[in-house]
Phi, psi and omega in degrees: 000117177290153175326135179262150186243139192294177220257348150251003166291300194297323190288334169296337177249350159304319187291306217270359191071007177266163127341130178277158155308168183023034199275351181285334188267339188271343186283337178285338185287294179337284163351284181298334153292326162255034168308315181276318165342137165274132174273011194245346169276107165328113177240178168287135193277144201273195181286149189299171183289113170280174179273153187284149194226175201176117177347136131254144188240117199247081183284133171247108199234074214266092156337313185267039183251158192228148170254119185348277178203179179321305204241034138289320158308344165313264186336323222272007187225046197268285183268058192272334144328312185272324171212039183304154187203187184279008187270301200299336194271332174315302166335292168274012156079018195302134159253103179257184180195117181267180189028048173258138202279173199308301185319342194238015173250333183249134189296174185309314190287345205258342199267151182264109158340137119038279210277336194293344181277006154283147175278153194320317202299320180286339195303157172295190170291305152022282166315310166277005200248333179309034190233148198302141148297347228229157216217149173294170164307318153332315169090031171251171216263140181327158183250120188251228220289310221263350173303289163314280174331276245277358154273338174300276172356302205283323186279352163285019154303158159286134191271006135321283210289328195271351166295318163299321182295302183338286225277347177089359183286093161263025139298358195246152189296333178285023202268308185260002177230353191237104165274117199244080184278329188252357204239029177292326191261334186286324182283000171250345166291348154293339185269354172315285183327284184315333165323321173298299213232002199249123153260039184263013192215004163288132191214118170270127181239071205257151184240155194262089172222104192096222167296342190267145178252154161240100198271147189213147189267171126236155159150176149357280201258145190286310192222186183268165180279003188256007171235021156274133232254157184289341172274341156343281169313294158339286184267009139303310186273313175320335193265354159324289182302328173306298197251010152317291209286329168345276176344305185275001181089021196220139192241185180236115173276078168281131180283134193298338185219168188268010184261345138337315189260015159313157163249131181286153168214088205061244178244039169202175206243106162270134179271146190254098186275142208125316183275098166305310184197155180230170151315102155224165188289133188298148166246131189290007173282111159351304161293303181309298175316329209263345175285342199079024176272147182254192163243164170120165027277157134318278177236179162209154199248069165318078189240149194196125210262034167261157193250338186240133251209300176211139199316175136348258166304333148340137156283123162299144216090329182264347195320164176285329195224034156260321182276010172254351186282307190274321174304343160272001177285289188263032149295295172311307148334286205294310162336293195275324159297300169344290234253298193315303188315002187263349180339066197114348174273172170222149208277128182317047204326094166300118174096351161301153177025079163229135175315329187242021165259013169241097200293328199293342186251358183325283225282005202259119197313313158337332162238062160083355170272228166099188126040264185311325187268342186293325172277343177312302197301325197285318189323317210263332156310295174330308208282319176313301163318298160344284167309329215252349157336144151270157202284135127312118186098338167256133161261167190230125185262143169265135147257154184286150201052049157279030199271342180297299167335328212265319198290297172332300167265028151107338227309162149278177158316319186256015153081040150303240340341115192287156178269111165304123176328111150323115224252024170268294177298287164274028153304324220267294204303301163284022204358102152255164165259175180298152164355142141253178183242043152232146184271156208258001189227019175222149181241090217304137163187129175314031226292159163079358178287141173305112169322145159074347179326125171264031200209159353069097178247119166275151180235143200228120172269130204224134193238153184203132166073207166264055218232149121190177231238148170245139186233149145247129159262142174242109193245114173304172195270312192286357180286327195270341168272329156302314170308314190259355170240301200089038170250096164221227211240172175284165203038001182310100152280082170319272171036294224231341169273146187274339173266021174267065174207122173283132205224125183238123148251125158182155219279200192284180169263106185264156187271120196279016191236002174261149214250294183306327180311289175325295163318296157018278168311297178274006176263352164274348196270311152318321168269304163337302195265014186261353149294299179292340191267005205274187184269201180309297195289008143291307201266013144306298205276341151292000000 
């Protein structure tokens, strides 16, 4: 049974935007109780509805402004939490373009038609006969007409009707017409959501009783859409994606540790928040499947659970957490370039033969040490000391005959929990080096890149609210080795280079609670990955 957590403790991560401990397992133990539930029985009413809000991004993109060197462009992304501003997007040179339609993010041949959202017996012939001889990178064969439809199809339900079948009401007449074969986990994690976020079935009602008015609900939703927890969102889209990609022999690679979503940044690491999971190609060795190693990435999966965008008194465009938005945008990009660009390399060890991953050599002023690391050390004692207090405010409920549980964890006497050694602070103490960030279960390899190409076109799937968007980044190679080592010559002005501009294309934001929206989704989601997937001798003549 997980921990209760007291009522001030909860209001402190309420104040602060964070996740609560366990709020995904009680909002979901809630969920399986009111599954069955009618939504026409008067309850108490959740927060009124805000209106839906979405970055807007206001680029200034002045070329001629000139910069010291590499590391005043350094400097300028030290503290980017703390005092992000329109310099960084300026800085990095983003040129975006919104509401570009599917046809001009994907070539023609990759994207499925139209017509595809007909069953194959109406399509012309033309049409069914139209299908490619050329074979995927995998060298199993292209997915057609009849593949598509039959997923396409399950998300043009009404999602009324397809919420009864999840939920078990076989009283309602979609009960005997509606098969939910591949979009069964998308529809109950959507239905998550909608608890949340679907105000089409809100009905506020107040009444008189005595001196007192009373208001009682009907509809949907459970909560406001700003306390619904972030994987909610997250394994929407995923099981979405999921049965797009399936066809093609690609799975979704969640990372395993959070040092995985780093960005090399020079000589330091930015965590990138948002990234959820990425696209990668199943591998066709037989032992490697079976360890669960993929290829790849493909793609990456961006989902971020914010609602509000800018104070008040904000300009649109200036808000704080719209220029954070897109930079974790093309954070995530880069991200995924990074990680394709290790192909055939091997990976850098941060902190080999360095002084200070050498305790015998820390203290020695010759090398960089002295003084200054002698305080480093007492800090990172202190912080261990600290750290190691018991928390205030979670109590630990015992059930009775748990005592194996009782002993593990540590509890005191006043049913306190003592705090595990920050594992930073003694990493540092035991000079280690950091983490690594390639994962043991991907097999790095550009797919889909253009032979001879001096560019990376990324595909980002990026979700907000209940929305989402397919972005393309084109990121260049020598823009992506500057980002990631940050060698260039004294006075070097990125700037002043023509391939210093990141170019973000994306499309509209489709709505996931819209039956065409959906369709949409996937046919920009299909063609994306049947563009990386296509085979070699495609991507010669591309």
């Amino acid at each position: 049974m997980p921990a209760r957590i007291s009522p001030t403790v909860l209001e402190r991560y309420r104040k602060q935007g964070k996740p609560y401990p366990y709020q995904a397992f009680y909002a979901a133990t809630e969920h399986l109780i009111r599954a069955t539930a009618k939504n026409d029985h008067p309850r108490a009413p959740p927060a009124r509805p805000r209106p839906l809000d979405f970055p807007y991004y206001q680029i200034q993109r002045d070329l001629n402004v000139v910069r010291e060197d590499a590391h005043s462009f350094d400097r300028l992304f030290v503290d980017l939490e703390k005092s992000v501003s329109p310099q960084h997007l300026e800085a990095l040179n983003i040129s975006l373009h919104a509401d570009i339609p599917l046809d001009q993010l994907i070539p023609e041949e990759y994207l499925p038609p139209q017509e595809w959202l007909q069953h194959p017996s109406q399509a012309s012939e033309a049409l069914n006969t139209q299908q490619s001889s050329c074979k995927l990178s995998n060298d199993f064969p292209i997915p057609g007409h009849g593949a598509f439809y039959d997923r396409a199809k399950e998300l043009l339900y009404d999602m009324d009707e397809a919420f009864d079948v999840t939920t078990g009401k076989r009283s309602s007449s979609a009960a005997n017409t509606i098969r939910l074969g591949y979009s069964h986990k998308f529809y109950q994690h959507l239905l998550l959501m909608a608890e949340y976020w679907d105000t089409s079935k809100d009905n506020y009602t107040t009444t008189s009783e005595g001196n007192n008015n009373k208001e009682t609900y009907t509809g949907r939703r459970y909560g406001a859409s700003r306390d619904m927890p972030a994987s909610f969102r997250e394994d929407t889209v995923c099981a979405l994606v999921e049965m797009c990609i399936w066809p093609f022999r690609c799975s979704i690679q969640n990372p395993r540790s959070s040092v995985w979503r780093k960005l090399r940044f020079h000589n330091r690491y930015l965590p990138i928040q948002g990234v959820t999971s990425a696209v990668c190609r199943n591998s066709t060795d037989r032992q490697k499947a079976r360890r669960g190693v993929s290829e790849g990435p493909l793609m990456s999966i961006h989902c971020r659970n914010t609602t509000t965008f800018r104070a008040e008194t904000a300009q649109r465009g200036q808000g704080r957490e719209e220029l954070m938005d897109l930079l974790f945008e093309a954070g995530a990009a880069l991200l995924v370039a990074q990680k394709r660009a290790r192909e055939g390399k091997e990976e850098e060890n941060l902190g080999k033969d360095k002084y200070w991953t050498d305790r015998s050599k820390r203290h020695l002023g010759e090398l960089g040490g002295g003084q200054q690391d002698r305080d480093t050390d007492e800090r990172a004692r202190r912080e261990i000391e600290a750290f190691s207090e018991p928390m205030e405010g979670l109590v630990v409920e015992e059930q009775e005959g748990s005592s194996s549980n009782s002993s593990s964890r540590e509890t005191e006497k006043n049913g306190t929990r003592k705090r595990k050694q920050r594992p930073g602070a003694q990493a540092y103490l035991d000079a280690k080096a950091p983490e690594s960030t390639w994962e043991s279960k991907v097999d790095y390899k550009m797919i889909g890149k253009e032979v001879g190409a001096g560019a990376d076109k990324i595909f980002l799937l990026s979700s907000l609210n209940h929305h989402l968007s397919l972005v393309s980044i084109r990121v260049d190679d020598r823009y992506l080795d500057f980002i990631t080592h940050g060698s260039a010559a004294p006075g070097f002005d990125p700037s002043r280079q023509d391939w210093w501009v990141l170019e973000v294309k994306r499309s509209r934001w489709y709505n996931l609670f819209e039956a065409e929206d959906r369709a949409e989704s996937m046919r920009g989601i299909w063609g994306a990955v049947g563009w990386m997937m296509r085979g070699e001798e495609e991507s010669i003549k591309d």
